[in-house]
C-alpha positions in Angstrom: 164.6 -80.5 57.6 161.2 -78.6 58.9 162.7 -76.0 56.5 163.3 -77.9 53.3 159.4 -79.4 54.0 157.5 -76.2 53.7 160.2 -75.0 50.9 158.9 -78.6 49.0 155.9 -78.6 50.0 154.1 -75.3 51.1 152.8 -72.7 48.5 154.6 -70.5 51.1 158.5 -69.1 51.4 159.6 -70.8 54.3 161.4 -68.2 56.9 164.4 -68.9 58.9 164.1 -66.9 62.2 167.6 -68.3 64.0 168.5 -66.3 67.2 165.2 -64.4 68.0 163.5 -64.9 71.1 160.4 -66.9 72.1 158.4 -63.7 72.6 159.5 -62.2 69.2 158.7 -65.5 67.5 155.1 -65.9 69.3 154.1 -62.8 66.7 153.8 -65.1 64.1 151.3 -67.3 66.0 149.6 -64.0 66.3 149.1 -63.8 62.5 147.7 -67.1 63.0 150.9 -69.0 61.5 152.2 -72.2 62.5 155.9 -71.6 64.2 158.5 -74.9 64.3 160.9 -74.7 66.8 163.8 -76.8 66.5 164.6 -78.6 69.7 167.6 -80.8 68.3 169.4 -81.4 65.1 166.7 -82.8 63.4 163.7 -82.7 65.8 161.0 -79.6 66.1 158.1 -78.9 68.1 154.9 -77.3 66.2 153.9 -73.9 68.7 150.0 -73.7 67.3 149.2 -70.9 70.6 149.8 -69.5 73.8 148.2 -67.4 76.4 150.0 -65.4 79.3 151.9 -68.3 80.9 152.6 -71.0 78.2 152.5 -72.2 74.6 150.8 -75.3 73.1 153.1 -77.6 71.0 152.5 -80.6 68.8 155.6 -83.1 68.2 155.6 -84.4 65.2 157.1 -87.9 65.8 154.6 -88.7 68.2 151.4 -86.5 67.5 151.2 -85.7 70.9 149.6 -82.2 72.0 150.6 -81.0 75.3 151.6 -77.1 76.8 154.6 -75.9 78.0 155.6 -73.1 80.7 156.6 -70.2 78.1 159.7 -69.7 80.9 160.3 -73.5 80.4 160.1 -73.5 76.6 162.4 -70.2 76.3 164.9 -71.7 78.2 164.9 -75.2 76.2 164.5 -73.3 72.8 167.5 -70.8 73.7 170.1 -74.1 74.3 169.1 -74.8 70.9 170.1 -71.8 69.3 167.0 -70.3 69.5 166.2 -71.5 66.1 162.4 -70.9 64.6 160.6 -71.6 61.1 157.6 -70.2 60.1 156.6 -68.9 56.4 155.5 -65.5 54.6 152.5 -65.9 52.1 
């Protein structure tokens, strides 16, 4: 899991973040850390930004960059428990 990865691999504690919204999550992005945001069982998106009407996401599995509406992404990320990763240094 995205969590297990950064527990292995990071110099970082990993942070669980389950059931906050998009909007209380973004804050980490603020501090200028990298937020997962599971979107499935065992698949994430990477949120690396935002501005005032959507967030910029990199999957994993493909490497593919692209932006999503931040109503949009709330939406997808709330019918998936509104589950979030990021890390405390």
């Amino acid at each position: 899991s995205a969590f297990e990865l950064l527990q292995t691999y990071s110099k970082y504690k990993p942070i669980r973040l389950t059931g906050i919204s998009l909007d209380d999550a973004l804050y980490f992005i603020v501090k200028g850390k990298p937020l997962f945001a599971m979107t499935g069982l065992n698949k994430a998106l990477v949120i690396y930004g935002y501005d005032a009407y959507n967030i910029y996401v990199a999957d994993p599995s493909t490497g593919k960059k692209s932006k999503m509406g931040l109503q949009t992404a709330a939406k997808q990320f709330e019918e998936n428990g509104n589950i979030f990763i990021s890390y405390l240094e």
